[in-house]
C-alpha positions, 0 to 999 in steps of 0.5 A: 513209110519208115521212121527213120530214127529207128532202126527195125521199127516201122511206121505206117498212117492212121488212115491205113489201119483199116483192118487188124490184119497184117495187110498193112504189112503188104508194102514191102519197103516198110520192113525190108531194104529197098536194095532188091525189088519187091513182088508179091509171093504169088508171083512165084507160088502157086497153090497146088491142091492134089486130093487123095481117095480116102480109101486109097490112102492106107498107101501112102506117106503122112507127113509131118512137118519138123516145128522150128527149123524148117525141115520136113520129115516124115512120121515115123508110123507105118504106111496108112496107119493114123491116116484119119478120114479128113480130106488128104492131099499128095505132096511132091518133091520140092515144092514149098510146104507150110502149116496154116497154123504153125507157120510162125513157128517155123514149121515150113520147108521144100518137100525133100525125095523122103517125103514125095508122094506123101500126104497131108491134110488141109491144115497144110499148103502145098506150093509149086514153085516157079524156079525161074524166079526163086530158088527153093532153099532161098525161099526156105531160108528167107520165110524161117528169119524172124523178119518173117516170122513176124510177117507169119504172126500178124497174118490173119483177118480178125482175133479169133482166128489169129493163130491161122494164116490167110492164105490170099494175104500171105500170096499178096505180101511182098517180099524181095527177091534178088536175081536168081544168081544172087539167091544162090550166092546168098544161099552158098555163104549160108551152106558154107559157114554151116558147113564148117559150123559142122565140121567144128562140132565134128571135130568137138565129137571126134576130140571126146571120143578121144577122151574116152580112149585116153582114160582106157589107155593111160589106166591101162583099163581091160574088160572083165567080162563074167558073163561067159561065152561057151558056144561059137556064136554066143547064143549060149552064155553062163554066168557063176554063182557067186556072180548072181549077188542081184537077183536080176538077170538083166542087172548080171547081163549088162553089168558095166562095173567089171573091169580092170585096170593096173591101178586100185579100183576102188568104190566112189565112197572110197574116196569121199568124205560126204555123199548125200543129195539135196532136200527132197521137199520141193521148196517155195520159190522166191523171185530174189534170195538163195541160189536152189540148184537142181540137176537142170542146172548141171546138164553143161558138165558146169554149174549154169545159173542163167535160169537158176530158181531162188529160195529164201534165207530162212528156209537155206538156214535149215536145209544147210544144216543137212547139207552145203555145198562148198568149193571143189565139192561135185554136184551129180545129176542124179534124176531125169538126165543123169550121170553128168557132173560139174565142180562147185565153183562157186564161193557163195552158198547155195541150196541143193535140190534132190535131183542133185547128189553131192559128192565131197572128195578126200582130197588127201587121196583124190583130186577133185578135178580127177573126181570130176572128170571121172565121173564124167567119162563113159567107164562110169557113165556105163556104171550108172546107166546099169543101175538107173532105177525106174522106167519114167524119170531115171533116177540114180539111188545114192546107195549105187553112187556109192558103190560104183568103180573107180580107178585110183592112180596117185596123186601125181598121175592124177594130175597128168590126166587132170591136166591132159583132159583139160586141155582137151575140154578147152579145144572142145569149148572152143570149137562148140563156140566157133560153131555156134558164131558160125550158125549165127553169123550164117544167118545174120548175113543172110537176113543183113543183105535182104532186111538193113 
């Protein structure tokens, strides 16, 4: 029976504990509303099993299932290939599919048309669902809340085994189901508010596009392309030696740098009065102490410190005789996800990792919003991509930070860009936010219906 001075907390007999298995979750009105009705999932599952000759199976499909959001695609190998000697079974569309063992992770869905006719091992089960009962994206909904997910977590008979679900438990624990035209109706609300989450996040992509044309535009920008076609089709091009200053064809081919526009182009050192980058010994964390900023902590194009590390004050004493990031200075990723830049807002101080370069702005002759936002576009995005260094982690090399283009109207014009793009980023932010709360609250309508 439930507590009821507590709200998602369920309470449940001593004399009911008779085995360390999720049965004692089997009574539906311990964790879900006594609004709908309540029947076991094997009233509308049944477990269908359709072997596969094993050496028949090089025409088939394996499936693997997309962890987390309880979508379903196919792996991305060639027919029969990696299929294994194990026991295999075929799948159809739309019937519920779910991983014994990552079933509490989300890895369950509805077989899409992609993934008909394709296999699967025993690790997975395959059920027919009976329509007349249940709708299948109902279902998927309803088995991917964290309500449920939970219910997947405990199902299993003992400790040893407890990353496995058990199958007979699974089938006998109650569930609600609603009438077939109030599953669809629930599934509707859900589809339209995460629609419109997409059209917003849509509409975010399509206003950054719109950044990218702007900078072209109002820099008057044109391509200087020094490769040079001199047949119809392109497949022959010629380059000039004066052009082969790396001696890499690769760098000549895809150079990003050769550009112009109607004001001074002008290398990012140019306009700086301090470039470096970060410490390049990893330091011993602390719990409490100094902020420690690395490239991590700028993905956002903002300096995020929700999941920032800590360093001591003495050993920030001494790497901030090297370097300290103050105000207005911009924090370049310049490792693993490169390019991306954010403003130091900041008026505290701070350590910089070498993930990070730091880029100090003459402001006598550049904005450093302007900096910003520069370096954030795709003319030296493009830049950056060309001079990567490595083929595991990319890494930026300060030397080529210093040398990529930059377009440098005046000051005043500067600020029109500068205030122009802002304008854009709030538009932007504000449209990722309403999508976001849309996604959420798509699922916490859904899950308020059957679970409050």
């Amino acid at each position: 029976m439930n507590n009821l001075a507590y709200k998602y907390i369920s309470t449940i007999s001593f004399s009911d504990l008779y085995n360390w298995s999720f049965q004692y979750a089997q009574k539906c009105e311990n964790l879900f509303t006594n609004k709908y009705k309540c029947v076991p999932i094997g009233s509308f599952l049944v477990r269908i099993k359709d072997p596969v000759d094993i050496e028949d199976n090089q025409n088939y499909k394996r499936v693997s299932i997309k962890l987390y959001n309880g979508g379903i695609t196919l792996r991305d190998i060639e027919l029969g290939v990696n299929i294994g000697t194990k026991k295999q079974f075929r799948i159809k569309q739309g019937h519920f599919l779910l991983s014994k063992i990552d079933a509490r992770n989300g890895a369950i869905g509805i077989v899409p048309e992609s993934c008909n006719d394709a296999i699967i091992t025993g690790n997975f089960w395959d059920f027919e669902i009976d329509t007349d009962k249940a709708d299948p994206q109902f279902l998927s909904l309803l088995m991917t809340t964290d309500y449920f997910i939970k219910l997947f977590d405990k199902a299993s008979n003992g400790t040893t085994n407890r990353h496995y679900l058990q199958e007979d438990l699974f089938l006998k624990t109650e569930i609600p189901l609603p009438s077939l035209d109030i599953q669809k109706e629930f599934v509707k609300k859900y589809n339209d508010k995460i629609k419109l989450a997409y059209e917003q996040e849509q509409k975010a992509k399509d206003i950054e596009n719109s950044i990218e044309k702007y900078w072209n535009n109002v820099l008057y920008i044109t391509q200087d392309n020094r490769i040079k076609c001199v047949t119809p089709n392109c497949k022959l091009n010629i380059i000039q030696y004066k052009d082969l200053n790396i001696w890499s064809f690769d760098k000549n081919m895809n150079a990003k740098d050769n550009f112009k526009s109607a004001y001074p182009v002008v290398n990012i050192e140019d306009v700086c009065d301090k470039i470096t980058d970060g410490t390049h010994q990893t330091p011993k964390y602390e719990i409490s102490g100094v902020k420690f900023l690395s490239a991590k902590d700028v993905t956002s194009k903002k300096i995020d410190i929700n999941n920032v590390k800590y360093i001591g004050n003495k050993l920030h004493e001494e790497l901030k005789k090297r370097v300290l990031p103050k105000r207005n200075d911009i924090l370049l990723a310049k490792n693993g996800t490169t390019g991306v830049a954010a403003i130091v807002d900041l008026d505290e101080e701070f350590s910089i990792y070498v993930s990070l370069a730091l880029l100090r702005p003459n402001t006598k002759i550049i904005l450093p919003k302007y900096l910003l936002h520069f370096v954030n576009s795709q003319i030296a995005k493009n830049q950056f991509d060309s001079k990567l260094i490595g083929i595991g982690v990319p890494n930026l090399h300060l030397s080529e930070i210093k040398k990529t283009k930059i377009v440098l109207p005046n000051k005043n014009i500067q600020n029109e860009i500068v205030s122009h793009i802002d304008k854009l980023n709030e538009k932007i932010m504000s449209l990722r936010e309403q999508a976001e709360q849309n996604r959420i609250a798509a699922q916490e309508e859904f899950e308020k219906e059957l679970f409050e």
